[in-house]
Backbone as numpy.savetxt, mean C-alpha at the origin, in Angstrom:
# Nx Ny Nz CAx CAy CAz Cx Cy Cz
-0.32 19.17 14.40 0.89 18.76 13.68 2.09 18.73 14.61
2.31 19.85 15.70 3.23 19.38 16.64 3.29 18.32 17.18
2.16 17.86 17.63 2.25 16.80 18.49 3.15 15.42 17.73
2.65 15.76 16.54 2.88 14.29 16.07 4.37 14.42 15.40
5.12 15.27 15.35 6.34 15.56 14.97 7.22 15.46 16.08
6.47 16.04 17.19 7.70 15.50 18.52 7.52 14.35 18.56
6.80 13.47 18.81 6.17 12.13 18.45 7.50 10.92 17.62
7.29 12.14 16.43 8.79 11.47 15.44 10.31 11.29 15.75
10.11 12.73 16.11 11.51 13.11 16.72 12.20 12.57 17.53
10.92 12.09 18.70 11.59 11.26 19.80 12.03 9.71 18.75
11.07 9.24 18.12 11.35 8.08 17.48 12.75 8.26 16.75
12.96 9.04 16.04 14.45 9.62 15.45 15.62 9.56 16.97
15.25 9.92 17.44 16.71 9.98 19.05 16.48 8.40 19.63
15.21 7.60 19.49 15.49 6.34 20.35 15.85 5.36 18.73
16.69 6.25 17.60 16.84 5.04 16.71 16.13 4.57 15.38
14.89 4.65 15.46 14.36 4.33 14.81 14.28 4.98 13.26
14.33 4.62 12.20 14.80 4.93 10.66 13.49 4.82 10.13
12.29 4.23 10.40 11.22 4.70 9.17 9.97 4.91 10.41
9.07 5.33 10.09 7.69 5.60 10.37 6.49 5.21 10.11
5.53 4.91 10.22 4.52 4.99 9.68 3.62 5.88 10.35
2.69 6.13 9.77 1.56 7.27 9.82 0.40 5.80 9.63
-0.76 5.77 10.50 -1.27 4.81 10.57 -2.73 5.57 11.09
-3.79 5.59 9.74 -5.18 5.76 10.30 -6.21 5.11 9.42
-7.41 5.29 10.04 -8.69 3.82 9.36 -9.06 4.87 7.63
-8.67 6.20 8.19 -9.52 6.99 7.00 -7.68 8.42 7.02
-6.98 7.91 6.78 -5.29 8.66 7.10 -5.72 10.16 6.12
-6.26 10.31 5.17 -6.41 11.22 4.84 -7.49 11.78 4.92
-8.30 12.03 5.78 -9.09 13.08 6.66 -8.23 13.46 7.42
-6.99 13.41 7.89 -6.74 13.96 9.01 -6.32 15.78 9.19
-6.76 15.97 9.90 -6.79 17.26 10.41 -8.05 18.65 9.83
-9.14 17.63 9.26 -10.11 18.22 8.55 -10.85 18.73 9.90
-10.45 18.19 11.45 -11.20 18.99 12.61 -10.23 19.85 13.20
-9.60 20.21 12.65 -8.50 21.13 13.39 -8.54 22.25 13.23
-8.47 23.14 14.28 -8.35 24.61 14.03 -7.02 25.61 14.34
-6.57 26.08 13.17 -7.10 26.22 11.73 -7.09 25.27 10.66
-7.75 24.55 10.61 -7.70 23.54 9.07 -6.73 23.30 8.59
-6.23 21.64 8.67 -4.79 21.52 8.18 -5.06 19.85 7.46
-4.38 19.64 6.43 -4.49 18.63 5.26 -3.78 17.60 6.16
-3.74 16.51 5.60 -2.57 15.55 5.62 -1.52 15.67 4.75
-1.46 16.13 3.45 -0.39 16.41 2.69 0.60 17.63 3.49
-0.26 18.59 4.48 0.38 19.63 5.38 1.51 18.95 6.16
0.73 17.51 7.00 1.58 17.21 7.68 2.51 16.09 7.31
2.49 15.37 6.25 3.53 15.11 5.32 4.80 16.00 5.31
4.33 17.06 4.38 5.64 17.80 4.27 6.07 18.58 5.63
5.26 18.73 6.86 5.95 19.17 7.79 6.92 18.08 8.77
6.75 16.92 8.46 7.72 15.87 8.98 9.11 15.92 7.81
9.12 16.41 7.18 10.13 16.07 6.41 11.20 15.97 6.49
11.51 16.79 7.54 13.04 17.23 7.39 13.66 16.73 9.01
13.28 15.73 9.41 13.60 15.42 10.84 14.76 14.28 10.60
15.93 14.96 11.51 17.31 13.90 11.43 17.35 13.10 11.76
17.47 11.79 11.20 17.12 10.69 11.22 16.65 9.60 10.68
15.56 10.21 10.21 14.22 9.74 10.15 14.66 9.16 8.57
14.95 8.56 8.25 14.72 8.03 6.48 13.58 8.08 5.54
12.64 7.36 6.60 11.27 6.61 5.67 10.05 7.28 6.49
9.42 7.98 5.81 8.02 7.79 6.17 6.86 7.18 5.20
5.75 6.46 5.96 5.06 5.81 4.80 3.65 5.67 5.64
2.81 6.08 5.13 1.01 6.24 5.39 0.03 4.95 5.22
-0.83 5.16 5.85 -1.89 3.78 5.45 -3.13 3.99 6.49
-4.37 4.02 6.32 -4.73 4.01 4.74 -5.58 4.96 4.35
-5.32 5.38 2.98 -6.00 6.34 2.25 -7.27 5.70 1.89
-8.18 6.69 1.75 -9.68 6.17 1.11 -10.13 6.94 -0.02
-10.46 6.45 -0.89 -10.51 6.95 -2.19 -11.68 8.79 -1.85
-12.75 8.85 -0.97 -13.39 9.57 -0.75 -12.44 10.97 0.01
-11.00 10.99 -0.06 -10.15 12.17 0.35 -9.30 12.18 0.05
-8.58 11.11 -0.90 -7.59 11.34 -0.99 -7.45 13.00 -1.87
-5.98 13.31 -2.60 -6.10 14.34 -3.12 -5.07 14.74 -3.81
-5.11 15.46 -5.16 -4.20 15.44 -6.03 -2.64 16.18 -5.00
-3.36 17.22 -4.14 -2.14 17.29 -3.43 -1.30 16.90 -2.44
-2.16 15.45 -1.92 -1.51 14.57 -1.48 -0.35 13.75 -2.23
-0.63 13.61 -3.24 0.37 12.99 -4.53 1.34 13.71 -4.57
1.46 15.33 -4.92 2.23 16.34 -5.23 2.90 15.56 -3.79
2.55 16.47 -2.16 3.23 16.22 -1.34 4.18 14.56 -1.20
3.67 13.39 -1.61 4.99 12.49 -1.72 5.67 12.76 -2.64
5.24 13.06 -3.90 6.49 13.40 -5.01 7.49 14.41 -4.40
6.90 15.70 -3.90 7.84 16.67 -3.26 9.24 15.88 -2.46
8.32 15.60 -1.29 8.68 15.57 0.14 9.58 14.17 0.02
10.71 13.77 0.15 11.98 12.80 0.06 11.77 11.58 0.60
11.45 12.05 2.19 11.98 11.20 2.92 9.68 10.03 3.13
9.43 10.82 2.33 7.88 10.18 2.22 7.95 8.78 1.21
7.92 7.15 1.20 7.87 6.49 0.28 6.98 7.00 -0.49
7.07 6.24 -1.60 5.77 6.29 -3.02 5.24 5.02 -2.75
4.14 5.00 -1.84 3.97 3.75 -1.86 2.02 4.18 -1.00
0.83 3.99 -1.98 -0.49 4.31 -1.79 -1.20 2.97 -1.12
-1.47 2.54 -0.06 -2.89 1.97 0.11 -4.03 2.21 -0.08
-4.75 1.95 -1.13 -6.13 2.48 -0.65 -7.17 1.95 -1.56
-7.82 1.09 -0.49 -8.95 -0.17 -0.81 -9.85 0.26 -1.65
-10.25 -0.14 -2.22 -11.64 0.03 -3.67 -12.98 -0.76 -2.97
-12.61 -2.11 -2.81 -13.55 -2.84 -1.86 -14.56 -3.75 -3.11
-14.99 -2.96 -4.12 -15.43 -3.70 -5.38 -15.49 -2.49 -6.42
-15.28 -3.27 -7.64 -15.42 -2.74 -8.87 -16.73 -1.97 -9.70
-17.73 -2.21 -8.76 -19.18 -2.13 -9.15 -19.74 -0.75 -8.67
-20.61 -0.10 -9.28 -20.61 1.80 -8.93 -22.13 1.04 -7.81
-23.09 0.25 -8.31 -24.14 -0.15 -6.95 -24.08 -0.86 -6.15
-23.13 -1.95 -5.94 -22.14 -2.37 -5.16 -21.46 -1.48 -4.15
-20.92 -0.59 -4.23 -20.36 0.53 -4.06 -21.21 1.56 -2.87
-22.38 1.87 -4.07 -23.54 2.51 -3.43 -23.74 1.91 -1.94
-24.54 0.71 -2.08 -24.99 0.01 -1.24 -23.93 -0.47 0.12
-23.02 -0.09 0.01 -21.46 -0.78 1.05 -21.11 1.18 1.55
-21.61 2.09 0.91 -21.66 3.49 1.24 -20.49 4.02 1.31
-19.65 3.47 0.24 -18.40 4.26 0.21 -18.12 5.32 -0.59
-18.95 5.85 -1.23 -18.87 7.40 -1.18 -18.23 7.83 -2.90
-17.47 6.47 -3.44 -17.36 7.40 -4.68 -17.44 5.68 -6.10
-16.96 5.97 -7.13 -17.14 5.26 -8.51 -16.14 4.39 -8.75
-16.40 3.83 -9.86 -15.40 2.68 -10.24 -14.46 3.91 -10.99
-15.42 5.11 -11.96 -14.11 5.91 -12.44 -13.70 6.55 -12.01
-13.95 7.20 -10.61 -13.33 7.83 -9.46 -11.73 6.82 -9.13
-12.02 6.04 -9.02 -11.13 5.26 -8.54 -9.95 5.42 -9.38
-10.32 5.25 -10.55 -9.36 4.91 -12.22 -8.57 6.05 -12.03
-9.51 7.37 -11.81 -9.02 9.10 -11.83 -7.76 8.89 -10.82
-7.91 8.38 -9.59 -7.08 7.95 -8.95 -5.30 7.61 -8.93
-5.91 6.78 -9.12 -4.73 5.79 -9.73 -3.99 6.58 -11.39
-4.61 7.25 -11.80 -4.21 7.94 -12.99 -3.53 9.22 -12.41
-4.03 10.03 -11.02 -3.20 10.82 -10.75 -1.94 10.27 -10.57
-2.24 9.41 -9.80 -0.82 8.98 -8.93 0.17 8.44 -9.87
-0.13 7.46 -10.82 1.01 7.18 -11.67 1.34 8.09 -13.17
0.42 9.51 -13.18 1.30 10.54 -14.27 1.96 11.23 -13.27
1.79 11.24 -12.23 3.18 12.42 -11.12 3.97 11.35 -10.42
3.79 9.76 -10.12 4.86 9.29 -9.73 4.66 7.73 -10.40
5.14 7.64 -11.62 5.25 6.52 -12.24 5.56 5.41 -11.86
6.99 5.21 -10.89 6.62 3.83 -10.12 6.21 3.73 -9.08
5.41 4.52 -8.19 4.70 4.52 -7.04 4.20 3.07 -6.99
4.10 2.59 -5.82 3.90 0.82 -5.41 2.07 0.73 -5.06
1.31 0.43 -6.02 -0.50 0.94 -5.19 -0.64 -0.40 -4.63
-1.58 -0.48 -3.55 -2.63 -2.22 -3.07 -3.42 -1.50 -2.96
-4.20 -2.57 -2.25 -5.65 -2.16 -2.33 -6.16 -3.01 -1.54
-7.52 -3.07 -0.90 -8.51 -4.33 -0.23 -9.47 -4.50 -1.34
-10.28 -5.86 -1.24 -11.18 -6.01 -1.87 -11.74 -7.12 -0.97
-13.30 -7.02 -1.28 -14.22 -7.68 -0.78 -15.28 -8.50 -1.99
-15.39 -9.70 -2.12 -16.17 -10.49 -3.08 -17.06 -11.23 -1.99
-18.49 -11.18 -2.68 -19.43 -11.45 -2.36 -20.29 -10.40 -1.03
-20.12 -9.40 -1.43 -21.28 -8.45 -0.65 -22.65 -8.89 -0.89
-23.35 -8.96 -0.15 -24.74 -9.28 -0.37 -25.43 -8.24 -1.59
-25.97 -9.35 -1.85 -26.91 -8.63 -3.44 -25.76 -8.64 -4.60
-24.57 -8.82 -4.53 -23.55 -8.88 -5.66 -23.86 -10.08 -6.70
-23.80 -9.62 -7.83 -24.59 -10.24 -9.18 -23.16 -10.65 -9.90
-23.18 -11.94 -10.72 -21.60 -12.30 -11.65 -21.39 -11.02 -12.52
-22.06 -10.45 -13.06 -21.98 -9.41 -14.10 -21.36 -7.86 -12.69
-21.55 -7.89 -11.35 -20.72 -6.86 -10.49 -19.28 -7.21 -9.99
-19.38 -8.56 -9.97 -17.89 -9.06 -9.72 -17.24 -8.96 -10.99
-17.65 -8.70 -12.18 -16.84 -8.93 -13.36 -15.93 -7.08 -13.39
-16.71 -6.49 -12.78 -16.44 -5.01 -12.54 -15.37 -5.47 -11.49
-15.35 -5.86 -10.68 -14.13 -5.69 -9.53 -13.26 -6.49 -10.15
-13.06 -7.54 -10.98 -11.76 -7.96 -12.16 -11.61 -6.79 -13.45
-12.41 -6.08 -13.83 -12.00 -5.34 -14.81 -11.62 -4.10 -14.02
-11.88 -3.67 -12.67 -10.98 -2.95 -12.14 -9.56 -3.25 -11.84
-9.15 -4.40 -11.69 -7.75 -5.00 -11.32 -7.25 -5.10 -12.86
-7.78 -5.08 -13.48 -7.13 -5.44 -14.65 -6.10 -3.83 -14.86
-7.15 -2.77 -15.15 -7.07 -1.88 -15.51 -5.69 -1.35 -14.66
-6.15 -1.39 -13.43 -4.96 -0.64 -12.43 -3.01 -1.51 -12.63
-3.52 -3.32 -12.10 -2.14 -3.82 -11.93 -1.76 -3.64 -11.03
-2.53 -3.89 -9.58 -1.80 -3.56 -8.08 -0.76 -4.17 -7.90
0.37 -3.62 -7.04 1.48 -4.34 -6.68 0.90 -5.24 -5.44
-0.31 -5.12 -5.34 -1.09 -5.80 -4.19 -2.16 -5.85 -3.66
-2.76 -6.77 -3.58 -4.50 -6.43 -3.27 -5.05 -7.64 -1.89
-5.28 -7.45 -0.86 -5.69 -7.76 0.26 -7.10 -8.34 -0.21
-7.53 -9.79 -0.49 -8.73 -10.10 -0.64 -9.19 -10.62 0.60
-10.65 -10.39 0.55 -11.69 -11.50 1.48 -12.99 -11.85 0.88
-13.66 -12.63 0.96 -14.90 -12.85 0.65 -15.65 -12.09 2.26
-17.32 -11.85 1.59 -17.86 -11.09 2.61 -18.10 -11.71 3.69
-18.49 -11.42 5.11 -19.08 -11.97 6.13 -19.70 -11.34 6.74
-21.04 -11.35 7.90 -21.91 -10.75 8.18 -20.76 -10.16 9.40
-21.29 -8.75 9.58 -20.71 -8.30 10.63 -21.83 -8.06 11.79
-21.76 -8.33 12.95 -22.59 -8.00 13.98 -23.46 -6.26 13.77
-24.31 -5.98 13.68 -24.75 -4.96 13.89 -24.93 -3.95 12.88
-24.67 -4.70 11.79 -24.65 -3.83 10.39 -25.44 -4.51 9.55
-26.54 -3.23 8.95 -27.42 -3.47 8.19 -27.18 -4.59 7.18
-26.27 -4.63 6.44 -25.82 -5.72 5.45 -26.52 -6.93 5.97
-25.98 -7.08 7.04 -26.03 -8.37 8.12 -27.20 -9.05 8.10
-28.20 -8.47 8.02 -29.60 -8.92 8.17 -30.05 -8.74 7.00
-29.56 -8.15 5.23 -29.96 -8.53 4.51 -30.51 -9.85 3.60
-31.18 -9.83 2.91 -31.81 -11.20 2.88 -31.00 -11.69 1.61
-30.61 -11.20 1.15 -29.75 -11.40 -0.55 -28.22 -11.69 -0.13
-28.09 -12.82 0.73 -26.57 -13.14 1.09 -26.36 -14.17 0.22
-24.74 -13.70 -0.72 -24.15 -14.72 -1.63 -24.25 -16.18 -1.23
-24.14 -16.97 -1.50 -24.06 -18.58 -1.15 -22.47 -18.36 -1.12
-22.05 -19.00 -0.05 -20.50 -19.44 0.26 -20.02 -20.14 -0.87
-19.96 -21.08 -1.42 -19.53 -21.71 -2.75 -19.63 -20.91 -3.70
-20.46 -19.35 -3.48 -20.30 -18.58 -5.03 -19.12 -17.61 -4.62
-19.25 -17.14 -2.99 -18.14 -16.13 -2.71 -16.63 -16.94 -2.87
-16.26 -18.48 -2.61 -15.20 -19.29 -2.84 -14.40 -18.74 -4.29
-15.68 -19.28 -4.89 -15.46 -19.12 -6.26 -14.63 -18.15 -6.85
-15.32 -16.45 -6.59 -15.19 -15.54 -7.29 -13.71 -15.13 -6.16
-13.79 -15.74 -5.15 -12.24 -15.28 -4.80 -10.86 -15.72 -5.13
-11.26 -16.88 -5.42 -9.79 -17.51 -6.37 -9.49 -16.91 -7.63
-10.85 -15.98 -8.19 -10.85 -15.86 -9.32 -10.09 -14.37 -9.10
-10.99 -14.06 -8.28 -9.54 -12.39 -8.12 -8.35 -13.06 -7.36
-8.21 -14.10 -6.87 -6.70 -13.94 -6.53 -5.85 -14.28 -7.12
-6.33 -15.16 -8.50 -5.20 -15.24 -9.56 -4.93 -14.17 -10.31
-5.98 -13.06 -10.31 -5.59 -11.98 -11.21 -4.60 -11.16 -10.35
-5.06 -10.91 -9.19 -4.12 -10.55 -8.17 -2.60 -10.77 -8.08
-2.65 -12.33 -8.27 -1.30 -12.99 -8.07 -0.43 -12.61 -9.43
-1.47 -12.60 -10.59 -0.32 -12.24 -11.75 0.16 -11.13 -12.07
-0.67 -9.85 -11.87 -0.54 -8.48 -11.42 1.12 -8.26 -11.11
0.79 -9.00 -9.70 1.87 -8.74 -8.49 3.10 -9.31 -8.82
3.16 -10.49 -9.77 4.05 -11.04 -10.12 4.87 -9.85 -11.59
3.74 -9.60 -11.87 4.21 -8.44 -13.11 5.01 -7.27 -12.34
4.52 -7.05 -11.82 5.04 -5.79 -10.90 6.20 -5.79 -10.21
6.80 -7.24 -9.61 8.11 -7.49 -9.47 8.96 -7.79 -9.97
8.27 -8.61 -11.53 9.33 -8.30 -12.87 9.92 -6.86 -12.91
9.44 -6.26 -13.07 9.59 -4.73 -13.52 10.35 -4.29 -12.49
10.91 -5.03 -11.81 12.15 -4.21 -10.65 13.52 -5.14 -11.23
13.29 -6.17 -11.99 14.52 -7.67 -11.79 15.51 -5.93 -12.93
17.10 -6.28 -12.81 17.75 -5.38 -13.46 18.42 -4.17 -12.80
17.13 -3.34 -11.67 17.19 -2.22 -11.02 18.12 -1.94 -9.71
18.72 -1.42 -9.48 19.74 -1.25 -8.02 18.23 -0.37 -7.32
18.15 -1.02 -6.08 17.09 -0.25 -5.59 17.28 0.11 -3.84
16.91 1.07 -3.56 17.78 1.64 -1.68 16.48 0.65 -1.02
17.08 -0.23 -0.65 16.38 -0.77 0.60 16.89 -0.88 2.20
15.67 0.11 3.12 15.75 -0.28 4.43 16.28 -1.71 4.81
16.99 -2.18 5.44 17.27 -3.30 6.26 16.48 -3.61 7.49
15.43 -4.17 7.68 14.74 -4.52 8.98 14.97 -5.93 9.63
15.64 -6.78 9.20 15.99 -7.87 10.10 16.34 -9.03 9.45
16.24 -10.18 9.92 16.82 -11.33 8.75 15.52 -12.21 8.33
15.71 -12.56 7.35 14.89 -13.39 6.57 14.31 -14.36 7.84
12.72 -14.60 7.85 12.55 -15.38 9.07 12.51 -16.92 8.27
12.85 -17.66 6.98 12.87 -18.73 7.20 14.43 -19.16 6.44
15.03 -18.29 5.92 16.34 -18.73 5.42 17.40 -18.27 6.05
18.37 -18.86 6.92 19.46 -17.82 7.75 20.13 -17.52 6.64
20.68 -16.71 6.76 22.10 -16.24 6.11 21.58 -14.61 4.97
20.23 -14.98 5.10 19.95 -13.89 4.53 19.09 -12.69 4.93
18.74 -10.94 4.76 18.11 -10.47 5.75 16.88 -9.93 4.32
16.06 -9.24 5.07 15.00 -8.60 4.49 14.93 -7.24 5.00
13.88 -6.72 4.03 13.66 -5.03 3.49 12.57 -5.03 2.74
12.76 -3.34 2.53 11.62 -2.62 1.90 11.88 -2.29 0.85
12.01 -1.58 -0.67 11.94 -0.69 -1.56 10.89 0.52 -0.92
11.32 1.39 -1.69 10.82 2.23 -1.33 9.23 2.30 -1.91
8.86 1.73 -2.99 7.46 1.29 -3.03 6.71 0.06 -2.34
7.60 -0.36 -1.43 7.10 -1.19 -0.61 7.35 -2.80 -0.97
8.22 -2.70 -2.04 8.59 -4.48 -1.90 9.37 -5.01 -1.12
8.85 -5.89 -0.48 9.67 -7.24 0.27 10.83 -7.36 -0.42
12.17 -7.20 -0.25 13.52 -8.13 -1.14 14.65 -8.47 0.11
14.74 -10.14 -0.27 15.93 -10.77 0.36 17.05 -10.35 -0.39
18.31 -10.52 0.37 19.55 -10.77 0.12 20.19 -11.60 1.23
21.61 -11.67 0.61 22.80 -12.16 1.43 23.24 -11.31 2.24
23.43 -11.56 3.75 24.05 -10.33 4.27 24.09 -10.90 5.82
24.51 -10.65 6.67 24.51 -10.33 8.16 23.80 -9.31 9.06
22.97 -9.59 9.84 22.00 -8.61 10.49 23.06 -7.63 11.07
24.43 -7.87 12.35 25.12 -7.13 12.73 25.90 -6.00 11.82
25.85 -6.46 10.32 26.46 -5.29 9.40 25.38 -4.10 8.99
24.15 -4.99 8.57 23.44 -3.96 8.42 22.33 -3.31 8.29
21.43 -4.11 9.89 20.16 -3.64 10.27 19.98 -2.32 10.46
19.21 -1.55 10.06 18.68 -0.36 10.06 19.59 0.62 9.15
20.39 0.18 8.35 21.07 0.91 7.11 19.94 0.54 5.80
20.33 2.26 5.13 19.57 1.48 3.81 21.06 1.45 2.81
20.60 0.37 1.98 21.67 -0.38 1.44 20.93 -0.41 -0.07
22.03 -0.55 -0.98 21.42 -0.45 -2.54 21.72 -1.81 -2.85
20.37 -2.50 -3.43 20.80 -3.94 -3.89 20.32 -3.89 -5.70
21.02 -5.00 -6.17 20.54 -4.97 -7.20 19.56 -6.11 -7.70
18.59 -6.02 -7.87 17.31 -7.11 -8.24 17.69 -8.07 -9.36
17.75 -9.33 -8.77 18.24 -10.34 -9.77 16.86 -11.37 -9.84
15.94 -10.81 -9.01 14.78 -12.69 -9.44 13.41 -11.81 -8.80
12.21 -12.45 -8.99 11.17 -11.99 -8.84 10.07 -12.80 -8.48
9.50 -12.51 -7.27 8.08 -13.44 -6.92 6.82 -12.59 -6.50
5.87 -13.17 -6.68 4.76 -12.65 -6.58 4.53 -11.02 -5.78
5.29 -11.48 -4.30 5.31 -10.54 -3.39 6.14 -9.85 -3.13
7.29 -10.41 -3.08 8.91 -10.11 -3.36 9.70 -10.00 -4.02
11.13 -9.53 -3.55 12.19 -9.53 -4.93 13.16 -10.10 -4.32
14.14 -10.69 -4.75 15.38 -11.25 -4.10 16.61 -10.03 -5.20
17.83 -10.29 -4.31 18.78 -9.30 -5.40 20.43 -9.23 -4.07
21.38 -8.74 -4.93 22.67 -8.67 -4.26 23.23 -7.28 -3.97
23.73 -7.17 -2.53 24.23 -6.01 -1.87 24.96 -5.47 -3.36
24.91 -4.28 -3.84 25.73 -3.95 -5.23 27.52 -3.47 -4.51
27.96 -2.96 -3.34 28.73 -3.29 -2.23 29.27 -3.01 -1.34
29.83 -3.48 -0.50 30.17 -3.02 1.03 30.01 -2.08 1.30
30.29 -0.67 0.48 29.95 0.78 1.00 29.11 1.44 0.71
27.62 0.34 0.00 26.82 0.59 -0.66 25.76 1.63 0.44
25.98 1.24 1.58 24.97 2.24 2.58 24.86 3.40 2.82
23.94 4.14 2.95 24.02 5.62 2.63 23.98 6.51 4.03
């Protein structure tokens, strides 16, 4: 845990206002350490570093995450509410067979911790359509999982053989025109989800980081919410890159929010 706090610290003295915490499996970490230390440990031991605004994790795997990982972002301030953590498919033998370790109602349990202790927490997710051996009646499980949850975001792909993995050489590979298929079909559920999810900010004054200007409209810059939405405004990069600034959400798209500085001394 030292290491990675001087780590911060220095990032805090050369400037820098948010963080990320970045691993393939982020919550195993420190399950080899002696003496045994959580990731929710080292959550709340970054907390309090001057500077530092934002910290934000990626990615969790449903096989560690942990109710007191939840507690620790609700606690801990300067931690967004904002969960990655891929499902991959909706299907419990699907599942099996791809060896990820837990259920479709594991997953639900999930997502049920996280939004009775932090209600607007921002979730995505990955998903994968067309694993070999996947049947229409297992993909209907990975849409009635999206249904259920409402990600503010979900990372799709259809499957592909990977070099060197058993899958690979299975003989039960989807036909490409069926994996096409079933991916438009989660990405409209996807897309309306996400579009729901940025309704539900239009109204709200919300603290967004400033990270730079809009890369295709001048005059305007971009940010974060603290659950992780994209929102433009009007503004000048020299006033107020790397301030967080309170805007108020006036329009809503799939991925993003657009909204107006609420004003000039709105930065904290």
């Amino acid at each position: 845990m030292e290491s990675v706090r001087r780590e911060v610290v220095q990032l805090a003295k050369d400037g820098f206002k948010e963080v990320t915490l970045l691993g393939q499996n982020i919550d195993a970490w420190g399950r080899d350490l002696v003496p045994r230390r959580t990731f929710a440990d080292l959550l709340r031991y970054l907390g309090d570093i001057d500077g530092i605004d934002r910290i934000r994790f990626l990615t969790s795997h449903p096989r560690y995450i942990s109710k007191d990982l939840i507690r620790a972002v609700k606690e801990t301030q300067v931690v967004c509410e904002q969960f990655h953590i891929p499902f991959q498919s909706g299907d419990d033998e699907v599942l099996r067979r791809m060896e990820r370790g837990y259920t479709h109602a594991r997953y639900l349990q999930i997502v049920d911790d996280i939004r009775s202790e932090i209600p607007d927490a921002g979730i995505s997710a990955d998903a994968i359509v067309g694993f070999p051996g996947e049947q229409d009646f297992q993909f209907e499980r990975t849409l009635e999982l999206c249904k259920a949850v409402r990600f503010d975001m979900v990372n799709t792909a259809s499957y592909s053989p990977r070099p060197s993995t058993p899958a690979a050489k299975w003989a039960c590979q989807v036909p490409e025109k069926v994996k096409q298929e079933r991916l438009q079909r989660l990405n409209e559920v996807v897309y309306e989800h996400s579009l729901h999810r940025s309704r539900q900010l239009v109204g709200r004054v919300m603290d967004v980081l400033v990270e730079g200007p809009h890369t295709k409209r001048p005059g305007q810059l971009r940010g974060r919410t603290r659950c992780g939405r994209l929102c433009y405004f009007d503004g000048r990069v020299s006033d107020w890159l790397g301030k967080l600034v309170q805007i108020h959400i006036t329009d809503a798209f799939n991925f993003s929010v657009v909204g107006q500085l609420v004003s000039q001394d709105s930065f904290l």
